[in-house]
C-alpha positions in Angstrom: -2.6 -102.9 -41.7 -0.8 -101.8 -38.6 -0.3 -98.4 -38.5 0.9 -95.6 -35.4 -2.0 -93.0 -34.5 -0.1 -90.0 -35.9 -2.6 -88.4 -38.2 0.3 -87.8 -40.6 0.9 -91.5 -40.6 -2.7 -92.8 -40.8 -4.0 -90.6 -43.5 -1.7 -91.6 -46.7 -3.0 -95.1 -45.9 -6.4 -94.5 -45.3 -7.5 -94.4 -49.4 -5.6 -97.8 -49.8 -7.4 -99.6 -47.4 -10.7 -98.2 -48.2 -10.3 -99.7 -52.2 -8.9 -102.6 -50.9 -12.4 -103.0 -48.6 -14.2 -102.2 -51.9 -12.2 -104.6 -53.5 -13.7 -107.5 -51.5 -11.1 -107.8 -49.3 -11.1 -108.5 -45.4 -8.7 -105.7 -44.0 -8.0 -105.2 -40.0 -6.3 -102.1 -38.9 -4.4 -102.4 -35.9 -3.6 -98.9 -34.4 -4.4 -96.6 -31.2 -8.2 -96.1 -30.0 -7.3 -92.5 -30.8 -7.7 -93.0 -34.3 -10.2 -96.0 -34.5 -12.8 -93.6 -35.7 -10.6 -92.6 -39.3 -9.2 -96.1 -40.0 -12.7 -97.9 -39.6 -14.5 -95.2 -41.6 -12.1 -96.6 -44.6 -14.6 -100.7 -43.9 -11.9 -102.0 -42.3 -12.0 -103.9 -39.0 -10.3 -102.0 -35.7 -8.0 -104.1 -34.0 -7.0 -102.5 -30.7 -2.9 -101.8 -30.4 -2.8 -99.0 -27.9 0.3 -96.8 -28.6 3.0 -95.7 -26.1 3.9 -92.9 -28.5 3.2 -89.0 -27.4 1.5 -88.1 -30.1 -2.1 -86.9 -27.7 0.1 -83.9 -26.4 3.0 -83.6 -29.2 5.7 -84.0 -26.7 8.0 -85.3 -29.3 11.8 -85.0 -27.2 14.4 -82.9 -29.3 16.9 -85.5 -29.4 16.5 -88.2 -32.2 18.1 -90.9 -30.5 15.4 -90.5 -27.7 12.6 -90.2 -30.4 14.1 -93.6 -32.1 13.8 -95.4 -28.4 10.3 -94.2 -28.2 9.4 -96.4 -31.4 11.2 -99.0 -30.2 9.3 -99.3 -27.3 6.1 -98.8 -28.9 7.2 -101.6 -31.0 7.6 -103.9 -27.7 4.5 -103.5 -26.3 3.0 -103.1 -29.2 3.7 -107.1 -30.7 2.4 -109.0 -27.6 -1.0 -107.4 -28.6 -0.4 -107.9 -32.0 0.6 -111.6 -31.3 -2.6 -112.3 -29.3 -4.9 -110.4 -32.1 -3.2 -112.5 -35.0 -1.9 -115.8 -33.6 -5.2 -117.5 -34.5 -6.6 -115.6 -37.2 -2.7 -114.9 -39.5 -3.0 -112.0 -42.1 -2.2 -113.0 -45.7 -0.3 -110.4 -46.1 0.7 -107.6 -43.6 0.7 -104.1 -44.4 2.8 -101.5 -41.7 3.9 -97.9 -41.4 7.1 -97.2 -41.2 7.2 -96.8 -37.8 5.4 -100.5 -36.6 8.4 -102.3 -36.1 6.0 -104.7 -34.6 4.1 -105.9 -37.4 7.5 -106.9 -39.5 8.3 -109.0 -36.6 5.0 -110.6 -36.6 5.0 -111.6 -40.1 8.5 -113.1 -40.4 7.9 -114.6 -37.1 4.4 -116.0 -38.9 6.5 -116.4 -42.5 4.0 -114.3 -44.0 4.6 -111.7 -46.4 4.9 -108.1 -45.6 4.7 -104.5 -47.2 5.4 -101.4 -46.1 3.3 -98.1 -46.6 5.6 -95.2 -46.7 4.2 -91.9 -45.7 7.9 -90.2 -46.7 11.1 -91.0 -48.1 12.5 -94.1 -48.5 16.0 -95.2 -48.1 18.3 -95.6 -51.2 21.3 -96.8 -51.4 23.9 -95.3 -49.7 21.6 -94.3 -47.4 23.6 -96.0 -44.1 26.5 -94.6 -45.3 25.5 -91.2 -45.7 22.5 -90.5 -42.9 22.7 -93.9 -40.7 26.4 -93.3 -40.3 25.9 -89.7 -38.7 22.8 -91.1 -36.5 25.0 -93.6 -35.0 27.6 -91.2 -33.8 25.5 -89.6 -32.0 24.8 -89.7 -27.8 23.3 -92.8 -26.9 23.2 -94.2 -30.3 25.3 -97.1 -29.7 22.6 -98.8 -26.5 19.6 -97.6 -29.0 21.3 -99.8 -30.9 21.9 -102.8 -28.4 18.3 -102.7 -27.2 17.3 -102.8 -30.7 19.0 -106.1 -31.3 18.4 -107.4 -28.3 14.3 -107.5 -29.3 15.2 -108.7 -32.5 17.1 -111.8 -31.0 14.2 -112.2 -28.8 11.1 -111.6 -30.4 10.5 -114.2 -33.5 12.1 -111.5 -36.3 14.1 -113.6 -39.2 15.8 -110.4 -39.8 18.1 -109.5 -37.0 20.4 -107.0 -38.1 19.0 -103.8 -37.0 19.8 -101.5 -39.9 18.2 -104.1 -42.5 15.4 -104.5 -39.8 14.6 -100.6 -39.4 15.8 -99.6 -42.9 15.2 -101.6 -45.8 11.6 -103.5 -45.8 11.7 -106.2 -48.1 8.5 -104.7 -50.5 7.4 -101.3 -49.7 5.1 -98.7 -51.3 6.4 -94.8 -51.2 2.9 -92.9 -50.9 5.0 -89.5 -52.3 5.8 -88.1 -55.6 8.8 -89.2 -56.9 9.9 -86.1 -57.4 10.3 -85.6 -53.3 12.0 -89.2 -53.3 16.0 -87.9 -52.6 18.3 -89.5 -54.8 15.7 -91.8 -56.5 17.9 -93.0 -59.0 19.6 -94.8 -56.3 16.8 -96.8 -55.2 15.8 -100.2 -55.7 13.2 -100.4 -58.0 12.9 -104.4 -56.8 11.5 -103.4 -53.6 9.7 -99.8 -53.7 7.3 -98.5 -55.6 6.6 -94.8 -55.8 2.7 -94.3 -56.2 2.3 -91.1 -55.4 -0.5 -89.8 -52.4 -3.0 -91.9 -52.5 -6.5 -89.8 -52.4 -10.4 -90.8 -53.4 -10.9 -89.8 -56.8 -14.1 -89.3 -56.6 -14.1 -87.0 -53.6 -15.2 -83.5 -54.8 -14.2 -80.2 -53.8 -17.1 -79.2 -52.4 -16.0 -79.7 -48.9 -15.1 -76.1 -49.4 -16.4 -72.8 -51.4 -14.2 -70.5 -52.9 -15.9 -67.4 -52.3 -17.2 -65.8 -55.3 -15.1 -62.4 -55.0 -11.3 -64.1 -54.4 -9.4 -63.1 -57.3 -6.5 -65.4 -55.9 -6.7 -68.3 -53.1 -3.9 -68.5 -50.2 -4.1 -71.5 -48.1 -1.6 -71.1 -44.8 -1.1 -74.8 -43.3 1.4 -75.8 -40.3 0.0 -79.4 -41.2 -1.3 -81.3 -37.7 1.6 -81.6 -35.2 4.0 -78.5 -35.4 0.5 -76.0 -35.0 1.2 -74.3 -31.5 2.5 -71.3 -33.7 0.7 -68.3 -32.2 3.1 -65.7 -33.4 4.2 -67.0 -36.8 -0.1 -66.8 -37.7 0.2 -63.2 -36.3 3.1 -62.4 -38.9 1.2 -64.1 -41.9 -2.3 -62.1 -40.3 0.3 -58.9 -40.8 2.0 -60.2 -44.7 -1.9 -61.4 -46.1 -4.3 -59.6 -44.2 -6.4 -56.9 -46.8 -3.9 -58.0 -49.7 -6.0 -57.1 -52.4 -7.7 -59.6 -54.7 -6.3 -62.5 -52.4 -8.6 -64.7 -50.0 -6.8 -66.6 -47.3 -7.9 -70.0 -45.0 -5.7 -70.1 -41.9 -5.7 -73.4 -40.3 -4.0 -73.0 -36.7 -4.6 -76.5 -35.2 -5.9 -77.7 -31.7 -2.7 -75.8 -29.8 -3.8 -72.3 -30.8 -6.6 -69.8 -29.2 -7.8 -68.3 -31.7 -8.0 -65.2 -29.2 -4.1 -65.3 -29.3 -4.1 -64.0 -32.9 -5.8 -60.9 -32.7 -8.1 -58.8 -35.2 -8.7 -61.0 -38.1 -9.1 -59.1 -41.3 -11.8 -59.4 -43.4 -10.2 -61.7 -46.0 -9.3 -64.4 -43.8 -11.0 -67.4 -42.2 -9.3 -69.3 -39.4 -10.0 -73.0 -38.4 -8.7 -75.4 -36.5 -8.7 -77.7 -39.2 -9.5 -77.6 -42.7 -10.2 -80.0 -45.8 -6.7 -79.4 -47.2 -7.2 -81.4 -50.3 -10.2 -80.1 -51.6 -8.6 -76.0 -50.4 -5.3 -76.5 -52.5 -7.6 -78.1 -55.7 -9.2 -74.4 -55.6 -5.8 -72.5 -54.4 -3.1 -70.1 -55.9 -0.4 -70.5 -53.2 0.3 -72.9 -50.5 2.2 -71.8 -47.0 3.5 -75.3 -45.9 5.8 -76.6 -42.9 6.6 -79.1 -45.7 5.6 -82.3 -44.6 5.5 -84.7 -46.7 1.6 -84.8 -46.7 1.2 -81.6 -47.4 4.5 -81.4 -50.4 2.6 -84.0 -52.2 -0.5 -82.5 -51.8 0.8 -79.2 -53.1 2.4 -80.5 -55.8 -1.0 -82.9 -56.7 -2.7 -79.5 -57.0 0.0 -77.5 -58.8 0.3 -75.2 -56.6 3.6 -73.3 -55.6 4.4 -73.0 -52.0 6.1 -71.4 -49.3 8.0 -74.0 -47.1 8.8 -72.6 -43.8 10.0 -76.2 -42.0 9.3 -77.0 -38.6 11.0 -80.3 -37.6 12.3 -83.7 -38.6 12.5 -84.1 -42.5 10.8 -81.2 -43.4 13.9 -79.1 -43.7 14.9 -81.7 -46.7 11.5 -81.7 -48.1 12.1 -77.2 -47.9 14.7 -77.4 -50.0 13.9 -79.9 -52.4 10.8 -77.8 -53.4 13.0 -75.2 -54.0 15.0 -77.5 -56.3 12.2 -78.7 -58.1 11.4 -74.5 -58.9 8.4 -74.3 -57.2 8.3 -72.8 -53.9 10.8 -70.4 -51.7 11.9 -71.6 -48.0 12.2 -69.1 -45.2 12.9 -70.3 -41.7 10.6 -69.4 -39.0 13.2 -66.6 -37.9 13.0 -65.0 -41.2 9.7 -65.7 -41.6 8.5 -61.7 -41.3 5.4 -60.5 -42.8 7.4 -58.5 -45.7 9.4 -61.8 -46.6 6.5 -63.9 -46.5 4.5 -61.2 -49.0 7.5 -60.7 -51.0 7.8 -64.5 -51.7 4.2 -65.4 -52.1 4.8 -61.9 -55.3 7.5 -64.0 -56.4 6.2 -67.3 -56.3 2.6 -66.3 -58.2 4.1 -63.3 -60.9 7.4 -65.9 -62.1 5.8 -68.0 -65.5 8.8 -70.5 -64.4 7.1 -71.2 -61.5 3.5 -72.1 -63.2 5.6 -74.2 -65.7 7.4 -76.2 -63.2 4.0 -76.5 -61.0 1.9 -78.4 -64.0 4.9 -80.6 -65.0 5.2 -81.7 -61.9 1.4 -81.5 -60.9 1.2 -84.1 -64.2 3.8 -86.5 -63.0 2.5 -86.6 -59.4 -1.1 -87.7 -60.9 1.0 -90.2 -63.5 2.7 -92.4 -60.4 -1.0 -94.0 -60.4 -2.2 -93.3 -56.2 -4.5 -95.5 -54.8 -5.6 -97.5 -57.5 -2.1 -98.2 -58.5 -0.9 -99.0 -54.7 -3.9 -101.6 -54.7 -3.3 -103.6 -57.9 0.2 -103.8 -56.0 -0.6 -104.9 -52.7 -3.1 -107.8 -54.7 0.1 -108.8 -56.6 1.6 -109.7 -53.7 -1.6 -111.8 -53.1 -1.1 -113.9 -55.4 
């Protein structure tokens, strides 16, 4: 597996590789020292690819033409590592996130097979002309572009085009619902699987206690990146705070003092971090930034949500949980204490809203998760 140390990367995959360990088989994980201590907790073997990408300090550049170089950079000095780890000892099969550009040109340039873990969406068809069209208008698009196939002329890849290079993996599995999969009927079934997040079954939720006296569970998540959010915690402190019968965990991240929200009522607990899994499984409501981790984790536990996006796909993910008839999006702007109490009313009183949670909490679970994604990666074994 070769992975990029963004938690939000490396912790879809991390339930894969463990039952593929417990399966018998050897797995290395090639990623950042930064997150050595997650992937080799799963059995597999660290291999050291120190990352170029910000993701220590979150200094992520506005501009998506600059974030795209970053990855391709990564990906540059990332496969001479990569080349030296695996020249001698060549994978059977190579697993990559999306964003390790440098292990699909390692396999091809080995002519081993490769599959790609999907933390989000996956591109359907159309996709180029609809999104990859737009991205390549803008600023700086066109020597992204030119770099990009200048590496892949260079560097061993059989695939040099850079759209089918950066696009469309050959085999991939999507670790999402399907139901956050846009346009899925316009997918190919031939190369993607949808499995669904991929979590240890037999983890319990005792990682966390519902106290005894919560009539109703709020859990208020800005996931792990988008956290340094001082004000927006102060406006759900003023919506949740003393709500009766309601209980709420507030998870502000590394970027926040906790001195920097204020009094704290007596129903709420604030952490940097929290087991979000095992919080939801107990929950009534879900305020999200709409990741994709934390959609299909809020749709795993039924549980209706609040999107209030941050960045990058998450605006797409807000509104199609509002399609699917389970949450309400406000913008941070908007995001005032009376909306956000007034949606999380709306959300937990409509019986729509329970309905269309279970259905969809029932189709998450049938996409199969981890023991699904591993009978697929062994197929490709064989």
């Amino acid at each position: 597996m070769v992975g990029i140390p963004a938690v939000s990367h490396v912790l879809p995959s991390l339930e894969v590789i463990r039952e593929l360990v417990a399966r018998g088989h050897r797995v290395t994980y090639a990623n950042d020292p930064a997150v050595a201590a997650m992937t080799a907790a799963t059995g597999a073997e660290p291999v050291v690819c120190t990352s170029t990408l910000p993701v220590a300090d979150n200094n992520w550049p506005e501009d998506p033409i600059a974030a795209m170089d970053l990855f391709l950079d990564n990906a540059v000095q990332a496969l001479p590592r990569l080349q030296a780890a695996y020249r001698h000892d060549p994978a059977d099969l190579y697993l990559y996130d999306i964003g390790g550009y440098a292990a699909r040109a390692l396999a091809e340039a080995q002519n081993r097979p490769l599959m790609q873990l999907s933390p989000t969406f996956v591109a359907w068809d159309g996709y180029e002309q609809e999104i990859g069209a737009q991205l390549r208008r803008l600023p700086g698009a066109a020597a992204h572009r030119a770099k990009f196939a200048r590496w892949l002329a260079g560097c061993g890849a059989t695939t040099t085009d850079v759209d089918a290079f950066a696009g469309s993996p050959p085999r991939a599995l999507a670790l999402i619902t399907p139901a956050m999969q846009p346009h899925a009927d316009r997918v190919d079934s031939r190369r993607v699987d949808f499995v669904g997040p991929c979590f240890d079954p037999a983890a319990s939720a005792d990682r966390w206690t519902r106290p005894a006296d919560a009539e109703s569970v709020l859990l208020v998540s800005l996931g792990s990146a988008c956290t340094r959010r001082p004000e927006f915690y102060r406006r759900c402190l003023a919506a949740y705070g003393d709500l009766p019968g309601w209980h709420v965990v507030l998870q502000i991240g590394k970027y926040t003092d906790p001195r920097e929200l204020g009094a704290v009522p007596a129903n709420v607990e604030v952490h940097p971090w929290v087991p979000q899994r095992a919080i939801l499984e107990q929950a009534d409501a879900f305020v999200t930034h709409a990741g994709m981790g934390g959609c299909g984790e809020g749709l795993l536990a039924g549980v209706p949500m609040i999107a209030v996006p941050q960045a990058t796909d998450q605006f797409m993910n807000a509104d199609r949980l509002v399609e699917l008839g389970v949450a309400r999006r406000l913008d941070t702007p908007e995001a005032t204490a009376e909306a956000l109490r007034t949606a999380l009313h709306e959300l937990v009183t409509d019986p729509e809203v329970a309905r269309r949670s279970a259905l969809l909490r029932a189709q998450a679970r049938a996409a199969g998760g981890t023991a699904r994604a591993a009978d697929l990666v062994e197929e490709m074994l064989d």
